[in-house]
N, C-alpha and C positions, 0 to 999 in steps of 0.2 A: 358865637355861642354854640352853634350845632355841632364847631368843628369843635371844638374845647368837650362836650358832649360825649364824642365821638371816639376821640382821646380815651376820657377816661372809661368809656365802656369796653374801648380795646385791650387797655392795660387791664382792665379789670376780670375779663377772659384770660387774660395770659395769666395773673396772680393764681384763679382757679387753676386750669392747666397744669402748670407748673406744681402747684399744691399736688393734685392728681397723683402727678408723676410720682412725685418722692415719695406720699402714701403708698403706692405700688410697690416702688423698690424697697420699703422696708418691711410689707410685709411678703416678700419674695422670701425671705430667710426660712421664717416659717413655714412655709407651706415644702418648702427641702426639708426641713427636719423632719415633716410628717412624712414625707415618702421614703427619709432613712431608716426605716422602722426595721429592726433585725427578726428574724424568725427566731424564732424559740419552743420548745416544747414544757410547757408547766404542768405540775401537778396538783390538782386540788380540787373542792366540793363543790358542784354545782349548786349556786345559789341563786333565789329569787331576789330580786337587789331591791323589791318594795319591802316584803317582810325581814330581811334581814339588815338593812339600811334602816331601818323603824326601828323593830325591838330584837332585834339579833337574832331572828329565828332561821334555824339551819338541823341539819343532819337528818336519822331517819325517822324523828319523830313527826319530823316537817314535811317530812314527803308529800303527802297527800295534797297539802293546803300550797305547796312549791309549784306541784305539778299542774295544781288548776290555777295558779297563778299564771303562769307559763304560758299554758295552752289559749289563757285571758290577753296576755300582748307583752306581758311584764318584763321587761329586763334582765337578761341572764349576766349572773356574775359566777367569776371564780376566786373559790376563797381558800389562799395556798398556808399551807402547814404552819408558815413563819407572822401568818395573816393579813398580807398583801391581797385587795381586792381589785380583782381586773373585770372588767364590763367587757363581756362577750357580743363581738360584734361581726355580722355575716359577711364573708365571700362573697362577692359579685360575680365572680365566676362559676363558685357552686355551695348553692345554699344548703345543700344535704349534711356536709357535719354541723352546721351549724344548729340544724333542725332537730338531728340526732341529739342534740345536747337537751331540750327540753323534756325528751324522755328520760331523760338520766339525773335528774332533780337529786338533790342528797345524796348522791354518789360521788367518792372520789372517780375522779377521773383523767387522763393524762392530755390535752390540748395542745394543737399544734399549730403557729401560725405567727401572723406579723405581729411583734408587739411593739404599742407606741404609746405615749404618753401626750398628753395636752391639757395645761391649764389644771395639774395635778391630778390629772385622770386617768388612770392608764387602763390598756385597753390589748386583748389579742381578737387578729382578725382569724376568725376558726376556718381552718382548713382541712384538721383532721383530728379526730377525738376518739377513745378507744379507753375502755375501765383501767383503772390504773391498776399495775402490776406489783 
């Protein structure tokens, strides 16, 4: 009986294991596509993604209420001409344009950086930001 036991406690580590494994390799694809992410430079308004994801409030009437969104922890989006919204997310290497962007609330402005999408999210990592021309 102990060894019958024994048996199926060992098969039954392996079933896990094995499960493991293949979980791994499939989500191995994903995690390559996010680090295919192409640079790009875009242009468009710096948005607060709480008020403007809410009731669409944007430009420079919104400034004010943007900017103390902002400066509160809020989410920075960018909201481009054709109306593609990208969630502005920091360099880990260097958090300065990113930071630069909260003072630029309602402003067109041109963005440089990795852009990648997941799970219909898309997204640029800010490396360099400068008023749009």
């Amino acid at each position: 009986m102990k060894r019958l036991l024994s048996l199926m406690v060992a098969t039954l580590v392996l079933v896990v294991a094995v499960g493991a494994l293949a979980a791994g390799q499939k989500a191995a694809p994903a995690s390559k596509a996010a680090s295919a992410a192409k640079t790009a430079t875009l242009k468009g308004e710096i948005v607060d993604m709480g008020c403007y994801v809410g009731h669409g409030a944007m430009g420079a009437s919104h400034k004010g209420c943007a900017t103390k969104c902002l400066a509160g922890g809020m989410p920075m989006g960018l909201l481009t001409a054709d109306g593609k919204l990208y969630l502005l997310t920091l360099d880990h290497d260097n958090a300065d344009p990113y930071n630069k962007c909260k003072d630029m609330a309602s402003e067109v402005v041109q963005v440089s950086g990795a852009v990648s999408q997941r799970n219909g999210v898309m997204a640029i990592d800010v490396i360099d930001v400068k008023p749009a021309k």
